[in-house]
SEFIZA-3560 file (N, C-alpha, C; in Angstrom, 3 decimals):
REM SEFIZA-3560
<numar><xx>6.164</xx><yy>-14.768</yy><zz>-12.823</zz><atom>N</atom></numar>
<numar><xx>4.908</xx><yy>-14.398</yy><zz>-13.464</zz><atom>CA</atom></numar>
<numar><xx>4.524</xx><yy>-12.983</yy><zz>-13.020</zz><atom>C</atom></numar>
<numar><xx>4.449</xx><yy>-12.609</yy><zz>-13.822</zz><atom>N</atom></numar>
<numar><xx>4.153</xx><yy>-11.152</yy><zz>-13.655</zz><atom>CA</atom></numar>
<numar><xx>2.944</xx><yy>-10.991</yy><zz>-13.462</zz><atom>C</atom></numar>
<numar><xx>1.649</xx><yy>-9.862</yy><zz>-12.437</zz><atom>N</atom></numar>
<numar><xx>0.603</xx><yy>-9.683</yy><zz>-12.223</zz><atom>CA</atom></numar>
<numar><xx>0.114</xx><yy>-7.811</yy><zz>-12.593</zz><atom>C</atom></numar>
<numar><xx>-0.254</xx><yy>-7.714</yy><zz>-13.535</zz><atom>N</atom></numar>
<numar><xx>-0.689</xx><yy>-6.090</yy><zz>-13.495</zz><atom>CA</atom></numar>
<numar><xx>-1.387</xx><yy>-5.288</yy><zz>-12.465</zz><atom>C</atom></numar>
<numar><xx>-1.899</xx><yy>-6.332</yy><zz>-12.340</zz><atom>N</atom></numar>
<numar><xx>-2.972</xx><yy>-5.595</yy><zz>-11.209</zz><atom>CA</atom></numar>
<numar><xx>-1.857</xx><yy>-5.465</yy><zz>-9.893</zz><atom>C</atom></numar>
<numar><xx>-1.305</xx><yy>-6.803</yy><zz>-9.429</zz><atom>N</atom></numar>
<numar><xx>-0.388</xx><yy>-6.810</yy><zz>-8.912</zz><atom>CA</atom></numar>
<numar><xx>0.722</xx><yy>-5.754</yy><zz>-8.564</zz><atom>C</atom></numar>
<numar><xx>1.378</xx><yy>-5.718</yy><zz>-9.406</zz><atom>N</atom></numar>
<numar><xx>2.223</xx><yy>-4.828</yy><zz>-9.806</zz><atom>CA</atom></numar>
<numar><xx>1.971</xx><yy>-3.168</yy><zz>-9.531</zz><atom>C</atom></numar>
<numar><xx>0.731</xx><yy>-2.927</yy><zz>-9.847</zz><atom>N</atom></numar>
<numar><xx>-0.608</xx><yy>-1.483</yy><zz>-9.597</zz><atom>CA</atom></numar>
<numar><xx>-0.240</xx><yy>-1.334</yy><zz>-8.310</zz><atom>C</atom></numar>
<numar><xx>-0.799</xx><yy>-2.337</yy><zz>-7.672</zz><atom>N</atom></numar>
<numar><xx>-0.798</xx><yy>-2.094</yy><zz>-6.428</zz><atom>CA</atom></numar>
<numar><xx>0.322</xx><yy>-1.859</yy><zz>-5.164</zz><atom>C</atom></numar>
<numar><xx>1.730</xx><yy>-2.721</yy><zz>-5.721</zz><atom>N</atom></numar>
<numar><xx>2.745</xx><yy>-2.546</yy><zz>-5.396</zz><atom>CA</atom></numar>
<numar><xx>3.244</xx><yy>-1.233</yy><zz>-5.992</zz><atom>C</atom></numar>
<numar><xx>3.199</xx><yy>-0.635</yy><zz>-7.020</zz><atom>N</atom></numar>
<numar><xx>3.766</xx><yy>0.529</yy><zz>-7.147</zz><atom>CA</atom></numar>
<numar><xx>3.003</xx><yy>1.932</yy><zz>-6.604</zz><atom>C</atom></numar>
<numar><xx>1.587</xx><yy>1.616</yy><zz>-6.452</zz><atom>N</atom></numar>
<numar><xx>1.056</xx><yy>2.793</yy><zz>-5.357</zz><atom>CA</atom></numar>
<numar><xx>1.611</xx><yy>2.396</yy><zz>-4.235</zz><atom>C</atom></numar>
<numar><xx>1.879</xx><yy>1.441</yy><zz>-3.247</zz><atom>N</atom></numar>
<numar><xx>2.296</xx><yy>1.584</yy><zz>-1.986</zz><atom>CA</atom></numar>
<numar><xx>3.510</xx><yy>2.056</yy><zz>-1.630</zz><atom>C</atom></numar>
<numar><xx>4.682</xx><yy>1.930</yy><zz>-3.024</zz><atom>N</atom></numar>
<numar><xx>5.896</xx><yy>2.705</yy><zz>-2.900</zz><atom>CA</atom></numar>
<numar><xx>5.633</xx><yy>3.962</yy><zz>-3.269</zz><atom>C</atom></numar>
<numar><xx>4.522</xx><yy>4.826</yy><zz>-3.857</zz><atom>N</atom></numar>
<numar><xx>4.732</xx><yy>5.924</yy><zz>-4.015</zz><atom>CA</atom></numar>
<numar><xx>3.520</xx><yy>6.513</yy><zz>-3.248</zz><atom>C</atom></numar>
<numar><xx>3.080</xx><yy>5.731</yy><zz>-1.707</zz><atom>N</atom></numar>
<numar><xx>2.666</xx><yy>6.114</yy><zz>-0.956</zz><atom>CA</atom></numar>
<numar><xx>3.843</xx><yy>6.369</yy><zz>0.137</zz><atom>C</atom></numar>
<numar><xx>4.736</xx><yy>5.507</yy><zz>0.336</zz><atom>N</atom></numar>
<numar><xx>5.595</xx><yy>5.612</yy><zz>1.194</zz><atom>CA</atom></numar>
<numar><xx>6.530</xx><yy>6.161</yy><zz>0.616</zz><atom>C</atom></numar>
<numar><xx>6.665</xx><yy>6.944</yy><zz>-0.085</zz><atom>N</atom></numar>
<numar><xx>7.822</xx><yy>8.109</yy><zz>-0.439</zz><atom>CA</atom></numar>
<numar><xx>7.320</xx><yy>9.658</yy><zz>-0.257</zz><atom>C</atom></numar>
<numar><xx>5.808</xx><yy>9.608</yy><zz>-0.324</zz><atom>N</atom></numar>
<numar><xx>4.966</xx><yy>10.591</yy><zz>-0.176</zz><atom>CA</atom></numar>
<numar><xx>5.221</xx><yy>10.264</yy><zz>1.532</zz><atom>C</atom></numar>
<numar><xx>5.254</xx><yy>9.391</yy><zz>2.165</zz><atom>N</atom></numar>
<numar><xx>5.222</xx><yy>9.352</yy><zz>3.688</zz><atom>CA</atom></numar>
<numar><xx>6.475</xx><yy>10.218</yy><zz>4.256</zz><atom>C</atom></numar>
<numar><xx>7.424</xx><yy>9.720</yy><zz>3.752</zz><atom>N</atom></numar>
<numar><xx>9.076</xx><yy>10.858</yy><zz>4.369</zz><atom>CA</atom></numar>
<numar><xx>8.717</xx><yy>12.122</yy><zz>3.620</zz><atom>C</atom></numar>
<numar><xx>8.571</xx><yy>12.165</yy><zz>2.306</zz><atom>N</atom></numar>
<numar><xx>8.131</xx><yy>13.830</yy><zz>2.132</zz><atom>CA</atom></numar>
<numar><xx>7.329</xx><yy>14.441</yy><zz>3.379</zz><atom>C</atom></numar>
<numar><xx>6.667</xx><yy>13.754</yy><zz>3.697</zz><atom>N</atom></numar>
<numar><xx>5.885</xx><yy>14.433</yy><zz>5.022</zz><atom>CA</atom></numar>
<numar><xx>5.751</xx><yy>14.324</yy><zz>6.392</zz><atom>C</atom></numar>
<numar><xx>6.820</xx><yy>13.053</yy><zz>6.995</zz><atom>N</atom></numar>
<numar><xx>7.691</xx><yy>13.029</yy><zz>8.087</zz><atom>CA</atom></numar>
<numar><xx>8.640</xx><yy>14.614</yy><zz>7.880</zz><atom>C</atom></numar>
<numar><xx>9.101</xx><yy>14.286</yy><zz>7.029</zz><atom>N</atom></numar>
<numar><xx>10.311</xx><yy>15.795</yy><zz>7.372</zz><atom>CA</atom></numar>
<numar><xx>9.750</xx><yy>17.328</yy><zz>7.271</zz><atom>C</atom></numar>
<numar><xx>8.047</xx><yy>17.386</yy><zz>6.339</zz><atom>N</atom></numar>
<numar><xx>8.008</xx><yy>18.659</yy><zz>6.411</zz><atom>CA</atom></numar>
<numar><xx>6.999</xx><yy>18.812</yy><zz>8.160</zz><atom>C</atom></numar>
<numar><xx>6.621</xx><yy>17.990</yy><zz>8.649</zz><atom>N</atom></numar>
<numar><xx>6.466</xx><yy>17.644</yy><zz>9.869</zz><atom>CA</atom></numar>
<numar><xx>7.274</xx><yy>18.286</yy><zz>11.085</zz><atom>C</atom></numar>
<numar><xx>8.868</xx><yy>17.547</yy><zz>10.730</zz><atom>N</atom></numar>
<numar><xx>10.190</xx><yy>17.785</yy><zz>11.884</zz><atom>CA</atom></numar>
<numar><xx>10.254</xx><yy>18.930</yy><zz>11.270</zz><atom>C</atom></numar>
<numar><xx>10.072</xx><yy>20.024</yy><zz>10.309</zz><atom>N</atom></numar>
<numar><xx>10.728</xx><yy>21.328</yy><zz>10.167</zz><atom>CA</atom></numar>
<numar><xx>9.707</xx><yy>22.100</yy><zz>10.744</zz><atom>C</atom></numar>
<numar><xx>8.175</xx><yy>21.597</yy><zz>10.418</zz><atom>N</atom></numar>
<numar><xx>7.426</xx><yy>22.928</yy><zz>10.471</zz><atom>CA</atom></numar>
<numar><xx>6.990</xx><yy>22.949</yy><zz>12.558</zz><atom>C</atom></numar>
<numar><xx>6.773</xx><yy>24.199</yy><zz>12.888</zz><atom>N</atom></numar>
<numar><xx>6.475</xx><yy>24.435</yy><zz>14.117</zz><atom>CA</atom></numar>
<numar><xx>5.188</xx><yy>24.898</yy><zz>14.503</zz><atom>C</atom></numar>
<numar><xx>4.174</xx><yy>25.150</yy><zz>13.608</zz><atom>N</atom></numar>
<numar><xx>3.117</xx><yy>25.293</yy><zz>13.224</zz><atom>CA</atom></numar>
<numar><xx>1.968</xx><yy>24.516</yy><zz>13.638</zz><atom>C</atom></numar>
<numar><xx>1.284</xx><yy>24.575</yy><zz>15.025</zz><atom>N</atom></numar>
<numar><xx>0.472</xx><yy>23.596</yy><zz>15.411</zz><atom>CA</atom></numar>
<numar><xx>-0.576</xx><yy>23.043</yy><zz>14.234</zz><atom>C</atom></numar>
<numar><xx>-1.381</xx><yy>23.722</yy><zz>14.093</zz><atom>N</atom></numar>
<numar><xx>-1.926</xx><yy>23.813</yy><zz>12.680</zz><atom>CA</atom></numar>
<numar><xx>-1.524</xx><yy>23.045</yy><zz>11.610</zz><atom>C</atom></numar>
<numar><xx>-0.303</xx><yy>23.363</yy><zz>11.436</zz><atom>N</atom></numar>
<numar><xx>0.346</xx><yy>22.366</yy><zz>10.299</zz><atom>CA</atom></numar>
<numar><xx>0.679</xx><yy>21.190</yy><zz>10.525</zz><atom>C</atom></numar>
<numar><xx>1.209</xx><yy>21.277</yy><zz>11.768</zz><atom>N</atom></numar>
<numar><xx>1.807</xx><yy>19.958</yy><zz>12.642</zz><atom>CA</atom></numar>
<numar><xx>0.331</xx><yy>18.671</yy><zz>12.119</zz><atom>C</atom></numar>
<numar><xx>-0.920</xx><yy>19.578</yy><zz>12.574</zz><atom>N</atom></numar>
<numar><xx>-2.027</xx><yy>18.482</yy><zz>12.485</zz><atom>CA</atom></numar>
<numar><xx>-2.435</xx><yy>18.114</yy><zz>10.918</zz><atom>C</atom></numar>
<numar><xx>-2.782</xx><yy>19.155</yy><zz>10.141</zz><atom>N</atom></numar>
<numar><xx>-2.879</xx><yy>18.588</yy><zz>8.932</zz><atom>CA</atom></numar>
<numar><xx>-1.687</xx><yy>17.882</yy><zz>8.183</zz><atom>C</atom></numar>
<numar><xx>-0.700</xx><yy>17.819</yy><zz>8.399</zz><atom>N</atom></numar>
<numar><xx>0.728</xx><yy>16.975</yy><zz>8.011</zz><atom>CA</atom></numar>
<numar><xx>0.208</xx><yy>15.877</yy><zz>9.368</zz><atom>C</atom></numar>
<numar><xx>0.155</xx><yy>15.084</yy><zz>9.827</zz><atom>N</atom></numar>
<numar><xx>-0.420</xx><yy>14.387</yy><zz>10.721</zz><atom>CA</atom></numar>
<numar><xx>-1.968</xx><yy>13.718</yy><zz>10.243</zz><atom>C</atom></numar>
<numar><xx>-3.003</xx><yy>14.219</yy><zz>9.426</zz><atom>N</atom></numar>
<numar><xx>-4.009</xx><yy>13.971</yy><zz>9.006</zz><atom>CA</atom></numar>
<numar><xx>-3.679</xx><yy>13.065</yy><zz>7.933</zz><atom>C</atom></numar>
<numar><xx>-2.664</xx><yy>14.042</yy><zz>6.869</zz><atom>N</atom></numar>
<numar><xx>-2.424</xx><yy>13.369</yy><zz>5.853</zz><atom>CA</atom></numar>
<numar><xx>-1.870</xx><yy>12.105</yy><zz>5.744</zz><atom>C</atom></numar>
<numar><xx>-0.792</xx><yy>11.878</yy><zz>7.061</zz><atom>N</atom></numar>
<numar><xx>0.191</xx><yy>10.823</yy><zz>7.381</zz><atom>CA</atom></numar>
<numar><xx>-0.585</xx><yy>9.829</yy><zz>7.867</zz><atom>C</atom></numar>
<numar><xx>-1.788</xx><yy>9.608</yy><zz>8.165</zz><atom>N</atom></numar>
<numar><xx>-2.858</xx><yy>8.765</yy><zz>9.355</zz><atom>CA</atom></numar>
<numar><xx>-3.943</xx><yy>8.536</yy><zz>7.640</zz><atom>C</atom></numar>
<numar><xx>-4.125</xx><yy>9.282</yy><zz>6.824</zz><atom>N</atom></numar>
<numar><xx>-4.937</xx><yy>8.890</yy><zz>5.839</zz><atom>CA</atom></numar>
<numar><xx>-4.230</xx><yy>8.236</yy><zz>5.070</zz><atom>C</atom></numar>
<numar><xx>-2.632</xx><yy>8.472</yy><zz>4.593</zz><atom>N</atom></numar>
<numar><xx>-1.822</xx><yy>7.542</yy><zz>3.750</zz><atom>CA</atom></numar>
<numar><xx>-1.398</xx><yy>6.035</yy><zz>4.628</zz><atom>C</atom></numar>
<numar><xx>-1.663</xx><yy>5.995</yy><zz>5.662</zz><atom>N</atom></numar>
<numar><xx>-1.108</xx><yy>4.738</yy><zz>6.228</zz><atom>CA</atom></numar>
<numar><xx>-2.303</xx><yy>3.958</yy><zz>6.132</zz><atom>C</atom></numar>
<numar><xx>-3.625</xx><yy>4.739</yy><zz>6.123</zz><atom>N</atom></numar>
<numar><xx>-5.020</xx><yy>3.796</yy><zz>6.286</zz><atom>CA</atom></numar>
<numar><xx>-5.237</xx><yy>2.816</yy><zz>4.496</zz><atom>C</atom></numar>
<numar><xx>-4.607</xx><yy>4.218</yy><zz>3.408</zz><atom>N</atom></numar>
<numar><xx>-4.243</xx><yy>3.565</yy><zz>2.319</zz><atom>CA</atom></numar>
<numar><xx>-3.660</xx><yy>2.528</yy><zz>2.454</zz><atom>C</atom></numar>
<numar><xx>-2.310</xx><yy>2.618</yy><zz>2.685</zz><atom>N</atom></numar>
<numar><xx>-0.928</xx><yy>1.943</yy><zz>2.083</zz><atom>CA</atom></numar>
<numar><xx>-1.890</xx><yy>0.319</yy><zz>3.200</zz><atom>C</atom></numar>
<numar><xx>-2.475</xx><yy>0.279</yy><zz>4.226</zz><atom>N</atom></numar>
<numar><xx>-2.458</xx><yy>-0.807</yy><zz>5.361</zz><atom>CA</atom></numar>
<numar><xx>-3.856</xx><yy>-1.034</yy><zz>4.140</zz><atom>C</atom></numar>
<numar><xx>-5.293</xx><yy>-0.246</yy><zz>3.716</zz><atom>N</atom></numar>
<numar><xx>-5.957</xx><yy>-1.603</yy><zz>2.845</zz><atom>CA</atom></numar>
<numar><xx>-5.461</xx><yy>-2.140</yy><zz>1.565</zz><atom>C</atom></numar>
<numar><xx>-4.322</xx><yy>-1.233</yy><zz>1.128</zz><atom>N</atom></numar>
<numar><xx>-3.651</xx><yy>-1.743</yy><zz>-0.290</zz><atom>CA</atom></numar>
<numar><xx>-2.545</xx><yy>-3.353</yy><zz>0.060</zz><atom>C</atom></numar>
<numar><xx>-2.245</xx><yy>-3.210</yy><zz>1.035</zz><atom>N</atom></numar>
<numar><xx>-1.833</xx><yy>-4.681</yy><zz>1.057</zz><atom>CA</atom></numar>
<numar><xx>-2.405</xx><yy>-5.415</yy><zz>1.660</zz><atom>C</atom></numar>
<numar><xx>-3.477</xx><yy>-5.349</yy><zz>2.264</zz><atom>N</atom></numar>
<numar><xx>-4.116</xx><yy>-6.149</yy><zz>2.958</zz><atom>CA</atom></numar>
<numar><xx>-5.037</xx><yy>-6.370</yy><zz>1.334</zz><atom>C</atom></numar>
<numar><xx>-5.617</xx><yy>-5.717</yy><zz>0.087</zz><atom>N</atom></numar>
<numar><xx>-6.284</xx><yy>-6.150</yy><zz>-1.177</zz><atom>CA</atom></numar>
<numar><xx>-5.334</xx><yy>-7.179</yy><zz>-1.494</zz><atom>C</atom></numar>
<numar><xx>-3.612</xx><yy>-6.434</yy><zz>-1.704</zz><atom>N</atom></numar>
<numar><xx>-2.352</xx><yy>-7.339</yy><zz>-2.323</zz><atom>CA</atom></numar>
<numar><xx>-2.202</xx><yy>-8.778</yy><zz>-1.872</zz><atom>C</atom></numar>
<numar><xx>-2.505</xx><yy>-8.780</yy><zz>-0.706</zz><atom>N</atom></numar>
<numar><xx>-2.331</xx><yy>-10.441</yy><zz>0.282</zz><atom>CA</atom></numar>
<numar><xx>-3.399</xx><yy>-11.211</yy><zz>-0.261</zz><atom>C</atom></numar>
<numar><xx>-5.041</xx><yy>-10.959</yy><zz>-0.188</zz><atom>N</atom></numar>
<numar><xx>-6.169</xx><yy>-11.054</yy><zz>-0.560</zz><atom>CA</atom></numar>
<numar><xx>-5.726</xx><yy>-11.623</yy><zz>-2.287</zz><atom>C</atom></numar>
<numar><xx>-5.322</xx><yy>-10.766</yy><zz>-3.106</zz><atom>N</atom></numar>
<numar><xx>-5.399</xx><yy>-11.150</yy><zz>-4.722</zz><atom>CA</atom></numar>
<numar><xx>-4.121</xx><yy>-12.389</yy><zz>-4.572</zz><atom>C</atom></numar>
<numar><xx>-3.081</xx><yy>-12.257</yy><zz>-4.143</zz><atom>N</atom></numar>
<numar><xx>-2.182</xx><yy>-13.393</yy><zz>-4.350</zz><atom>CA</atom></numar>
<numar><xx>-2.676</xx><yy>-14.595</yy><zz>-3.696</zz><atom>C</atom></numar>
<numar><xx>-3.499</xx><yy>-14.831</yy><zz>-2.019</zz><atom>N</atom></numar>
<numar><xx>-3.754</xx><yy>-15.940</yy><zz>-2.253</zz><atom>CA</atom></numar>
<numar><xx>-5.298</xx><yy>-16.432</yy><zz>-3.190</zz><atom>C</atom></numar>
<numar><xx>-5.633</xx><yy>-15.743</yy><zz>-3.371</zz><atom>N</atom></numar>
<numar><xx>-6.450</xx><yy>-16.170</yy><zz>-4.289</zz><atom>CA</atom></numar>
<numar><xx>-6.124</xx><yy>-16.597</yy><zz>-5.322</zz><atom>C</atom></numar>
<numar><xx>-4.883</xx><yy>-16.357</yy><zz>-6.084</zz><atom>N</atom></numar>
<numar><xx>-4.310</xx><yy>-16.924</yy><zz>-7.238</zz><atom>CA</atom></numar>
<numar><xx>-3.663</xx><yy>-17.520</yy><zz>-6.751</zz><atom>C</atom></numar>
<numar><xx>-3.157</xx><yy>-17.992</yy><zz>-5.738</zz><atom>N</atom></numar>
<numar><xx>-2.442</xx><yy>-19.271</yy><zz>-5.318</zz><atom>CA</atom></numar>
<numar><xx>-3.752</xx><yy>-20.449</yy><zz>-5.352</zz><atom>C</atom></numar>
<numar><xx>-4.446</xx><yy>-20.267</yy><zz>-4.366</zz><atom>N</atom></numar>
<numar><xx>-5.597</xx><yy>-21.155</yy><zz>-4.533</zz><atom>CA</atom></numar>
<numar><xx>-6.167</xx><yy>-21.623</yy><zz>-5.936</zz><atom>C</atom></numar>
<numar><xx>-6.381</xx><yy>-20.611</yy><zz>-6.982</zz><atom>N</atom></numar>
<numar><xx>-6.830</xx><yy>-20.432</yy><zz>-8.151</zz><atom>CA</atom></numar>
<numar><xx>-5.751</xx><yy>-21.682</yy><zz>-9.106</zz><atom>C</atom></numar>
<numar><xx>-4.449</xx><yy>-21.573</yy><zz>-9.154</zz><atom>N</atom></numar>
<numar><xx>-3.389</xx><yy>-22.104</yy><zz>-9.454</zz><atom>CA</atom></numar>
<numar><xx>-3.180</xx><yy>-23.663</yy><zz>-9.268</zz><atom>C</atom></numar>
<numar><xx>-3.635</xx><yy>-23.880</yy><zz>-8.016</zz><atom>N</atom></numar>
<numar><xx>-3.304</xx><yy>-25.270</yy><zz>-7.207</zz><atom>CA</atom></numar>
<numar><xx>-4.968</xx><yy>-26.386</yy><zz>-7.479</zz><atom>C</atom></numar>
<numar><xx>-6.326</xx><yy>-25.055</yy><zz>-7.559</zz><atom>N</atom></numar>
<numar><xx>-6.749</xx><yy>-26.244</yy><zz>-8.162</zz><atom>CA</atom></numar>
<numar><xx>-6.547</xx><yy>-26.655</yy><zz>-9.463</zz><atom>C</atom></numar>
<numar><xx>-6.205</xx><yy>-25.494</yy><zz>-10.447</zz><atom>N</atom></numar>
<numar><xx>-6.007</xx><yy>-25.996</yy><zz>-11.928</zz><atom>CA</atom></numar>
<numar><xx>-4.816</xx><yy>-26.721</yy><zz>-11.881</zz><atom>C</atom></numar>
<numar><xx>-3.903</xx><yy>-27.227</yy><zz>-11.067</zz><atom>N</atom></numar>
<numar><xx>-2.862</xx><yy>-28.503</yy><zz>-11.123</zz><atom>CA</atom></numar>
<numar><xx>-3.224</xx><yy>-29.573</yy><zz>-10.701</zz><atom>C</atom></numar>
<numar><xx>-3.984</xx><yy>-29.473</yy><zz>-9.715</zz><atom>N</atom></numar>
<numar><xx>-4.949</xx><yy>-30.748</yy><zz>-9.348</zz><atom>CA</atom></numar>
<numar><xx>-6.062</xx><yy>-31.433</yy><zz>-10.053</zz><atom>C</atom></numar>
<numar><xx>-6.589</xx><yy>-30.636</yy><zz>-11.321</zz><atom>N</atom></numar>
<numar><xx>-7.492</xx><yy>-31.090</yy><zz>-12.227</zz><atom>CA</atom></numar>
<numar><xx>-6.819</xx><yy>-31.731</yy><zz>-13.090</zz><atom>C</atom></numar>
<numar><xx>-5.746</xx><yy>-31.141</yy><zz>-13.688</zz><atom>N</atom></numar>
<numar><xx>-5.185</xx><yy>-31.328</yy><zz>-14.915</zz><atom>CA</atom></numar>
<numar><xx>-4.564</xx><yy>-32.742</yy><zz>-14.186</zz><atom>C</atom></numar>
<numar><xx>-4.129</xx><yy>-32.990</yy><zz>-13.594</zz><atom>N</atom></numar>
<numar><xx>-3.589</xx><yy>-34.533</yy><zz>-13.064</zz><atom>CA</atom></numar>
<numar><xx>-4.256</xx><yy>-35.707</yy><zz>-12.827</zz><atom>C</atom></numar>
//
């Protein structure tokens, strides 16, 4: 069963964590204290994302699990 919303949310967290190695490596190249920290800002604001986007994702699936199990228990 497919979920849109679902699905939303799983495909921002992969194209949060591809945005994450884009900026692990410009990180290991640059020597730039300065840069070092704002590449570091950005990496600490995408993880605060990507950590409430699945913590919403966990949240919406069991809720449609719950949602699911009483409409099988009625119908019986």
């Amino acid at each position: 069963m497919r979920e849109n919303y679902l699905d939303g949310l799983r495909n921002d967290f992969d194209s949060c964590s591809g945005h994450l190695k884009r900026l692990k490596t410009e990180l290991l190249k640059t020597k730039s204290p300065d840069m070092q920290s704002r590449i570091i800002k950005q990496i600490d604001s995408l993880a605060n994302k990507m950590e409430s986007n699945q913590k919403q994702s966990i949240r919406v699936a069991k809720s449609r699990t719950r949602g699911s199990k009483k409409k099988s228990k009625q119908s019986v």
